[in-house]
MARSESE-875835 format. One line per field, with one value per residue (C-alpha): residue number from 1; x, y, z. Coordinates in steps of 0.5 Angstrom, whole numbers, m for minus. Last residue first. Layout:
<lobas>
nr (NUM ...) .
px (X ...) .
py (Y ...) .
pz (Z ...) .
</lobas>
This chain:
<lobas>
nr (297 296 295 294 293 292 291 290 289 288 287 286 285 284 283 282 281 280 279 278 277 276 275 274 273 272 271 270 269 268 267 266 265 264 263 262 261 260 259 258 257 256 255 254 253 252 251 250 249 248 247 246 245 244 243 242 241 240 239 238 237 236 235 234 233 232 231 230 229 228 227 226 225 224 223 222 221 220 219 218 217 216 215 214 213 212 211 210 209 208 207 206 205 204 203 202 201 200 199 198 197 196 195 194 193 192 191 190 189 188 187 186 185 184 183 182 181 180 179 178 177 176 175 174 173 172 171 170 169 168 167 166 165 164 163 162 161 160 159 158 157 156 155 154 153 152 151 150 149 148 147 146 145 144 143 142 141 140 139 138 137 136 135 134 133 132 131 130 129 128 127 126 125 124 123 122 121 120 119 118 117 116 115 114 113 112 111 110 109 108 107 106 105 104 103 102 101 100 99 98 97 96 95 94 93 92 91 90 89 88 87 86 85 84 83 82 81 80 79 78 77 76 75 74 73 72 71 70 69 68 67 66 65 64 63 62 61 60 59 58 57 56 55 54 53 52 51 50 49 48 47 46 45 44 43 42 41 40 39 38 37 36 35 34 33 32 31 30 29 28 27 26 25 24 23 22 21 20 19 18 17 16 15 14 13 12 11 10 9 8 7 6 5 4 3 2 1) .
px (204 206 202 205 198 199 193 193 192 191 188 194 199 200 207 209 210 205 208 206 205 199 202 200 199 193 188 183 185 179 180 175 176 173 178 179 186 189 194 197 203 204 210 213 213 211 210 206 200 195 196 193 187 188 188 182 177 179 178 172 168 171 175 169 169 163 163 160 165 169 167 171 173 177 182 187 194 196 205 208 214 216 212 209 208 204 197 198 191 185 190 191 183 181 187 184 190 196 202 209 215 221 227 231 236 231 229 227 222 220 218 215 210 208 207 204 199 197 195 190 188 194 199 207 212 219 225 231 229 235 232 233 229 223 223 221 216 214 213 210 205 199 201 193 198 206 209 217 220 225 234 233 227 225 228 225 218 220 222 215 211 215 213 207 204 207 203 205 202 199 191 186 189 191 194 200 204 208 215 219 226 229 235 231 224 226 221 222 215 211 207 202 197 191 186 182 181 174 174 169 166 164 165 168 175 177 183 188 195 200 207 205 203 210 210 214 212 206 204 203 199 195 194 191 186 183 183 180 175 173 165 159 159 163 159 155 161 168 174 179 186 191 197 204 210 218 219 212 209 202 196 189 183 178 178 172 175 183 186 184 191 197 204 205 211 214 221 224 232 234 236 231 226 230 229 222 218 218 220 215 210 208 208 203 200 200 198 191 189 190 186 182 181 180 174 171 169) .
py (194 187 183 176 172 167 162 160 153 148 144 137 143 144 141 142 148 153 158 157 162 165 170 177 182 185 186 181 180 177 171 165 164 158 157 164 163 170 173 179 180 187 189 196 196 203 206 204 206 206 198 198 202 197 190 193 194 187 184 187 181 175 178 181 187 190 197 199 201 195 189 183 177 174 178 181 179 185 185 190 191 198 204 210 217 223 220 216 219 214 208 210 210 203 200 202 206 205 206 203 205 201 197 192 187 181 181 189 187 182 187 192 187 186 193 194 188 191 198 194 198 195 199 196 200 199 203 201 194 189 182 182 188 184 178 182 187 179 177 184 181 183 187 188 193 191 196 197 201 197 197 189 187 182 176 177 177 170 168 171 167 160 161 163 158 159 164 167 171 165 164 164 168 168 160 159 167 167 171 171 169 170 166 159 161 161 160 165 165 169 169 174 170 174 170 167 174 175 171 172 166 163 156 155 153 151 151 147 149 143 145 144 137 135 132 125 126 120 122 129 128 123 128 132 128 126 133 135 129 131 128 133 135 131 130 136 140 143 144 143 146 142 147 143 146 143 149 151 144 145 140 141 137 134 127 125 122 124 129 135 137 134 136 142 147 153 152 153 152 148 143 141 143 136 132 135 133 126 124 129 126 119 121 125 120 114 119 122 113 112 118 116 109 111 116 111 110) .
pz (178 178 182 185 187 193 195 203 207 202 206 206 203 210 212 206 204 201 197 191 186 182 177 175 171 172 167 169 177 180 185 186 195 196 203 205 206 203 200 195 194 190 187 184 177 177 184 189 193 186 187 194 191 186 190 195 190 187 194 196 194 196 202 205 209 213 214 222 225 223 221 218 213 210 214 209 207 203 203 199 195 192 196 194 199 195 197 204 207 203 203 211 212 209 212 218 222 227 223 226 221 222 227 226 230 229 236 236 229 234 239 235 231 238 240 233 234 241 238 233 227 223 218 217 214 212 209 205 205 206 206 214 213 209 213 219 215 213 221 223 228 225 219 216 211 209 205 203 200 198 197 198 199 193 197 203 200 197 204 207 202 205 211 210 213 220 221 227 233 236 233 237 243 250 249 245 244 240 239 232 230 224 222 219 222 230 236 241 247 250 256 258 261 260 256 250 247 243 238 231 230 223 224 232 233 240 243 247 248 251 254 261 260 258 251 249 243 242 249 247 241 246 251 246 242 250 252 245 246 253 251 252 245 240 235 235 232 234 230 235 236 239 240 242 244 244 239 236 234 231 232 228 229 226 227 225 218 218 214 220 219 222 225 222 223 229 230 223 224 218 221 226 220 217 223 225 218 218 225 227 221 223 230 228 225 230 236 231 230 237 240 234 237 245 243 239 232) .
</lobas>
């Protein structure tokens, strides 16, 4: 296939899905959603919408190197949504690759998540800050949150410590290694009205320091997969050790949701009481983009 008929073929599919999917989103307040997911044969490709943005993202492989193919995915896109130039992120994913930083441009943008708002960033990182994917895992979260003590490890930006103070969590407290995740995290927490405890910490090492301290909700969204200092962490392999040290943390019958993208992930959770939710919406149902596990302790 040529380069003119998949840029053809990927305009008519996103337009396909923006008057599907925009009008009610647009109603609801979400600003931040999916247009397509690599569901066409040889155009493996990701495109986002964040509030009027478009983020291209190609998957890339042999077959395209050396043709401008995602510049030519990417102005089709926006063609085909009336998109200025100016507001198209292009990036590039790679198998296996851990992502240093992209850049330094330093600007972010507010998009809303029904009445919550976060900030993005749409081109200094491989990832934009939000997961919009997990829209519908931070509402069920947000509806279990009233008067808990709630715990959010691998916090990233903060959104679901966000969606837990709007859901009326009497406490809050989110760990990440990185000092920018937690200023980030700090920053959305304060456009949505709300303040809590920023902790600074491998999970490993605060799991071992929390003891005397119990939590009654908690968010574990770990990498699928990471080095840190040496200690290599694998989602499918780690991930029960790393459930029932988080379960040791909490109080009884408190609540552990538990997630993860990796994409042939087989869960081990014998004995545990738990249920396997569905939390992921429409917009990315194409590739399945994350299971979810509610467990009870």
């Amino acid at each position: 296939m040529n380069l003119q008929a998949q840029a053809e073929m990927l305009a008519n599919r996103v337009r396909k899905s923006f008057r599907k999917l925009h009008p009610r989103f647009e109603r609801e307040s979400i600003g931040a959603f999916r247009l397509y997911d690599r569901d066409i044969p040889g155009i493996r490709a990701v495109v986002d919408w964040y509030g009027g943005h478009l983020v291209v993202a190609e998957y890339e492989r042999k077959q395209t190197e050396g043709l401008p193919w995602l510049t030519t995915m990417a102005e089709a896109a926006a063609s085909a949504l009336d998109v200025p130039a100016g507001r198209v992120h292009l990036k590039r994913r790679r198998t296996g690759e851990r992502y240093s930083r992209l850049g330094r441009k330093n600007e972010r943008i507010v998009v809303p998540e029904r009445d919550l708002r976060f900030l993005v960033n749409l081109d200094d990182y491989i990832d934009t800050g939000l997961f919009a994917d997990h829209r519908e895992t931070r509402a069920r979260v947000r509806a279990e949150a009233r008067g808990a003590r709630f715990l959010n490890l691998f916090a990233y930006t903060g959104s679901f410590t966000c969606a837990a103070a709007a859901g009326g969590a009497a406490e809050t407290t989110s760990v990440d290694a990185s000092q920018g995740y937690l200023d980030w995290a700090a920053d959305n927490l304060a456009l949505n009205g709300a303040s809590g405890e920023l902790v600074r910490s491998g999970v490993d090492e605060f799991l071992r320091r929390a003891s005397g301290r119990r939590w009654t909700l908690c968010v574990l969204d770990p990498p699928s997969w990471s080095d840190s200092g040496g200690r290599v962490f694998d989602v499918q392999r780690d991930h029960r050790d790393l459930i029932e040290r988080t379960l040791a943390v909490l109080a009884p019958d408190g609540v552990l949701w538990f997630a993860t993208n990796h994409q042939r992930f087989t869960p081990d959770l014998s004995g545990l009481r738990y249920t396997e939710e569905d939390t992921v919406p429409e917009d990315y149902r194409n590739r399945a983009a994350h299971r979810a596990f509610r467990i009870r302790k």
